[in-house]
Structures are given as C-alpha cells and as structure tokens.
N, C-alpha and C positions, 0 to 999 in steps of 0.2 A: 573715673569711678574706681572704687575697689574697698576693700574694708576700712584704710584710712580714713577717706571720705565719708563713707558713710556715719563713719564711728563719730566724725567733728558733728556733721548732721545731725545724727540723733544729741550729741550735746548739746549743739544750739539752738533744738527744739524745744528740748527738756527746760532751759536756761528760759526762752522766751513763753512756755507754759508755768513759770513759777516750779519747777521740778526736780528733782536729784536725779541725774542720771544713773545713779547706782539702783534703780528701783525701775529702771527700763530692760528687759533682755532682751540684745538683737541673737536673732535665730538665724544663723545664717543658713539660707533652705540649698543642700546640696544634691537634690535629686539630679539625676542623670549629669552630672558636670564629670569630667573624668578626674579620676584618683590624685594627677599631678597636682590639677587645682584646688580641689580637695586638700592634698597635703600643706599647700601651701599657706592657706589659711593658717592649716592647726601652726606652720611654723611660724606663723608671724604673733602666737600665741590666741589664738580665739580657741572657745572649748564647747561654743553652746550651737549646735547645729540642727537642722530639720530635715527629714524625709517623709515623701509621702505614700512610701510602698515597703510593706515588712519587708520582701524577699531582697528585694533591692539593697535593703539597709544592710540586710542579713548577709551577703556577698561581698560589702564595705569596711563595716564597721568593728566588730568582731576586732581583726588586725587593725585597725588605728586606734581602739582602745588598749591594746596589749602595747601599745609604742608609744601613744601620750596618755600621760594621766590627766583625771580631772573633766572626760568628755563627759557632756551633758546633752544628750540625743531625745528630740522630742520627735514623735509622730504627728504630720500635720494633716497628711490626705486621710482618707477614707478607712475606717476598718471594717474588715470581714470578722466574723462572729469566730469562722474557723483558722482565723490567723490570729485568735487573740491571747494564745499560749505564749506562740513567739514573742510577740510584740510586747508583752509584759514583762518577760525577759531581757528583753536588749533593750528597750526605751527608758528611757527617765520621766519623761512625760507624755501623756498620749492629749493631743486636742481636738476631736473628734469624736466625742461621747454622744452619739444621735438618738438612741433607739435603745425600751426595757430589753430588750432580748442581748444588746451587749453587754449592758448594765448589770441584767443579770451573772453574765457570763464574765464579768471582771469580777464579780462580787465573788465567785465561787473562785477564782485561780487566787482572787487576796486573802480567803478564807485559807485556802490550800499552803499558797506561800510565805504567810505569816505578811507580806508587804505588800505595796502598790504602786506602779509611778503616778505619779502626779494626775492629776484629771481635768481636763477644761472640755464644756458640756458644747457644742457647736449648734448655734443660733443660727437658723435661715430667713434673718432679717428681711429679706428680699421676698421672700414666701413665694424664692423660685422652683418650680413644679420637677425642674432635673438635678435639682443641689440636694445634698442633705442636710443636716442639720433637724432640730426641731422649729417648728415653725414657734412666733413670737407669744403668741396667747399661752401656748401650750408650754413654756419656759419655767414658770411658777412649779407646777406640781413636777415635771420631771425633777428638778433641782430637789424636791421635796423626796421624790419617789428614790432615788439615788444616794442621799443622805440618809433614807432609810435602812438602805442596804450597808450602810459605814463605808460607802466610797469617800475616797480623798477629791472631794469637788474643789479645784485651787479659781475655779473661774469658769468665765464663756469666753468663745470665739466667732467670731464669720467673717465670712468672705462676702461682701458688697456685691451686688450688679455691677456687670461693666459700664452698663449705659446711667446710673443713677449716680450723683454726688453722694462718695463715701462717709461724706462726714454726719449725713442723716443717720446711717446704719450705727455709725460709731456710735453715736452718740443715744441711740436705741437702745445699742448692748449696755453702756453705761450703767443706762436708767432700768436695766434688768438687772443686771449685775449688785449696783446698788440696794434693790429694793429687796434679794435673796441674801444679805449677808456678802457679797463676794465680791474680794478685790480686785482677785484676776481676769486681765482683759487682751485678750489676744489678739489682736486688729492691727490692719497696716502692711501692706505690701512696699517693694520698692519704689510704684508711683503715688503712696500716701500715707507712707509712713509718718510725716513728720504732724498731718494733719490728726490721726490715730495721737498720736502723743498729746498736743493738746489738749483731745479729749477721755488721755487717762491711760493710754494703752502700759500696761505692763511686758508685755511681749511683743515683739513686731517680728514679721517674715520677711528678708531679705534677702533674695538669691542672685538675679540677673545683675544686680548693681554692684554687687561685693564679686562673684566670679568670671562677670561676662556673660554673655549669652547663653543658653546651655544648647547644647548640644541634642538631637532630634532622637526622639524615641519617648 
C-alpha cells in the first residue's frame, strides 16, 4: 500500500467506470498520522489532503502551507458552529455542511469575507440516529435553503454503515445529487473507494492505505 498504489487503483477504476481520472480527487485523509508521514506525501508531490478536526489542522497545516505550495485542505469530520471562523480560514473545502444553523453561520463569515471554500452538504444515507449529516428526504429543501443563502454548494457526501453494502448509499447520493443540479460526490473510503467511482464519486477519502495505519488518539 501507499499513495503509488492507490493512485494506479483509483486509475483503473476510473478506466473500467468509462472515466477520466483527472475528474476524481484523492483526499488523502491525514488526521492523527504524525507530521513525518505527513511530509512525505506532500514530497512525493500530492497536494490535496483531509482532516477531521479544525484544531488539529490548525497545529499542522499552517507550516506545511508556508513550505509547499499548491495545498488543497478539505475538512471532512464534523463542524462545530463555534469553530466555523477558523475553519473557513484554513480549509479549501468543507464536506460536512449538516445543519441551517451552520448554514447560516457560513453564510455570514462569506458575506464578511468576500469568499468561501468550497461546500459539500453531508447526507445520512443510512438515517443513522448517532451520525450527522441530513437525513435523505430532507436533502431537497436543505440544498434549496443553502443556495438561498448564495453558499458555494460544490456537492454531497456520506459515510455508509459499516454493516450495510456501500454501493446502495453511493448510489443514493447520486440519485440526490443528480436530481439538485450537483455534480459533486464525495464517497468512498480506503475499503470502497474503487466501488464509489463507479458510481460517480468525484472525491474519495483515503487515509490508512496511503499512510498506514494511524496512530491512536
């Protein structure tokens, strides 16, 4: 494993989905992996990376943008309403748009700072009771309620059940995605990503296969 590999992977996925691999982005997700492996990526050239916590990123990233150019830092966990300063600040794109109240709250820092990163809305496919995300019915009008507001909606996202075949979920988002106007699809972890591409993923999260395991915390 490591970013070689995967990088051939998502090729050959894109190749046997009928697809350009230049219209896939791997995220390579570096929460908690330590700074060495970290660097090592950006030196083998990758520039498009994931975390799932402001502070965390905020302790990171900072100093590896002032040393490579060209980073492309997406937020992928969870945001809090009161870290949504920061987070607008350091990130390029945020994929966890759940809830009007952050909606709102990004609306007024993009009003404030003339800009935005990017936005992918996050779908709780699974309509699991401790995940966030908006649940599936309720997909339509948010997307609506948010485009009101002149957020940069670039797509949706989720994360699958562990116990359920991913490609149902993907392929859910899709058929939301599709049916609001929206080409980005954020789907796919290290164990199916290649299935996620198939069906459309724009974006995939891949941490443990590109750095190794991570490290506990």
């Amino acid at each position: 494993m490591g970013l070689t590999d995967i990088r051939q992977r998502v090729a050959r996925a894109a190749q046997d989905a009928g697809r350009d691999t230049a219209d896939i982005r791997l995220i390579a997700v570096s929460k908690v992996q330590p700074l060495e492996r970290v660097e090592a990526v950006l030196e083998q050239g990758h520039r498009v990376f994931g975390e799932n916590k402001v502070q965390e990123a905020q302790g990171k990233w900072p100093d590896f943008k002032a040393r490579f150019d060209g980073i492309d830092l997406h937020l992928i966990g969870p945001l809090q309403t009161n870290k949504a300063r920061a987070a607008v600040e350091l990130f390029d794109a945020i994929h966890s748009l759940d809830r009007p109240k952050l909606a709102n709250t990004l609306a007024r820092l993009a009003q404030e700072r003339g800009v935005c990163p990017d936005l992918f809305i996050q779908v709780n496919t699974g309509e699991e009771p401790q995940k966030a995300g908006v649940l599936p019915d309720a997909a339509d009008a948010f997307v609506a309620e948010c485009r009101a507001l002149d957020l940069p909606v670039r797509g949706l996202m989720c994360i699958p059940p562990v116990d359920e075949t991913p490609s149902l979920h993907f392929a859910l988002l899709a058929k939301i995605a599709a049916r609001n106007g929206l080409d980005g699809l954020s789907m796919g972890m290290s164990a199916d990503f290649e299935e996620a591409i198939a069906l459309g993923a724009t974006h995939i999260r891949v941490g443990s296969a590109i750095f190794g395991e991570r490290a506990s915390g």
